[in-house]
Each structure stands twice: as C-alpha cells, then as structure tokens.
N, C-alpha and C positions, 0 to 999 in steps of 0.2 A: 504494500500500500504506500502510494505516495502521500505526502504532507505538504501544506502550504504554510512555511514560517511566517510568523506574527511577530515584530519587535518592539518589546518593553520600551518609553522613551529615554534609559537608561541604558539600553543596549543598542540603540542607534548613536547614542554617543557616543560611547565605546569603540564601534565598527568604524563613525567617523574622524574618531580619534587615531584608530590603525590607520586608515585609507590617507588620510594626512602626513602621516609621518614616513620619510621618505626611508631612514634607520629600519622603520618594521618592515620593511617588505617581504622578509621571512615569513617574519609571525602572519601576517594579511595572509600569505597565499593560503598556510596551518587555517588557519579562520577560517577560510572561505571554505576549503577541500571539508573543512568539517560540517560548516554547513549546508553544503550539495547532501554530503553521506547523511546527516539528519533530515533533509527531504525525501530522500529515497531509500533509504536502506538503516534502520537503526539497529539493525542485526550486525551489523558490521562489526567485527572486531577491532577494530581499529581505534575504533570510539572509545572504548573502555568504560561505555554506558553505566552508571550506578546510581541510585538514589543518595541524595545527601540530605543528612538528616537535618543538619545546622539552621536550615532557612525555610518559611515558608511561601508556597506561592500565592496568587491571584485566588482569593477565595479559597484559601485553607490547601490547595491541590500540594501534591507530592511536586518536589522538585527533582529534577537528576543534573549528574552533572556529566558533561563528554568531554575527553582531552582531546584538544587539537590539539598538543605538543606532547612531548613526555621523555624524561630524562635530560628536561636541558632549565638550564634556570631561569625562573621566571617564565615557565612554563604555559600556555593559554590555556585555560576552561570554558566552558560553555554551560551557564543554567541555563535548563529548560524545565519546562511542564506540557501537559498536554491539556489541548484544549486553548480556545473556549467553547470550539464546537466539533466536531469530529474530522477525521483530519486536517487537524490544525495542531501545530506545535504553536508553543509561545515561549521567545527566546528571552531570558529575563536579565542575564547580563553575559558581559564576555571579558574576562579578567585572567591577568596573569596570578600565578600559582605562587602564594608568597614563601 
C-alpha cells in the first residue's frame, strides 16, 4: 500500500532547513530516500521502523521513528504517525540523533 505524507508545520521546517543548507546535502538526499521508502514500502528494512515511546502524537496516536542515517553522528530521524485518514502518514519532525 502506498501512503501520501502529510507534514507537521515543524517538519516543513526542518526539510526546509536541510534543503537550504548547502553542508547537508548528504543528510537531504538520507531524508529524502527515507521519505520515498515511507510512501511506498514501510517494510523496508532499511528504515529500522520502531515505535518511540518518549512523545506523543496528533490526538494521543503512537509515534514511530525511521533512520534515514545510522552509525554516523548526528544521525537523521524521522517521526511519524499514521493517519489522519487512511493512507496517510503524518510526518511530525525530522531531527538529527543527539
């Protein structure tokens, strides 16, 4: 099943934050390739999909978090939740990994 992402107005800052900076262009592409794999495929191992327990989403929903990076510092994440309506993700922030 495909998904249509939905972005928190904190997590359009954040992408616009990457897409400005000329330094991340690593991390952007990590971002981007993550969020293609979260429209199409959240099976993907890549992802390293998991719920995180620490935050809640939009109306009580479970959050998860996916790595676009992994094993480098400063790392990128990805919250999500699902919903608000059926396929639909909703992207809630995109943060490096402190």
């Amino acid at each position: 099943m495909n998904f249509k992402l939905i972005f928190q107005p904190e997590a359009q800052v954040q992408l616009a934050a990457l897409q400005g900076s000329p330094g991340q262009a690593k991390q952007l592409k990590a971002v981007r390739k993550c969020l293609g794999l979260l429209e199409i495929n959240l099976r993907h191992p890549g992802l390293h999909k998991h719920k995180h327990h620490s935050i809640e989403g939009p109306n009580g929903k479970e959050v998860f978090e996916a790595y676009a990076q992994q094993a480098t510092p400063g790392a990128y994440r990805i919250f999500w939740c699902y919903g608000p309506a059926k396929g639909r993700i909703t992207i809630i922030s995109i943060v490096p990994h402190p």
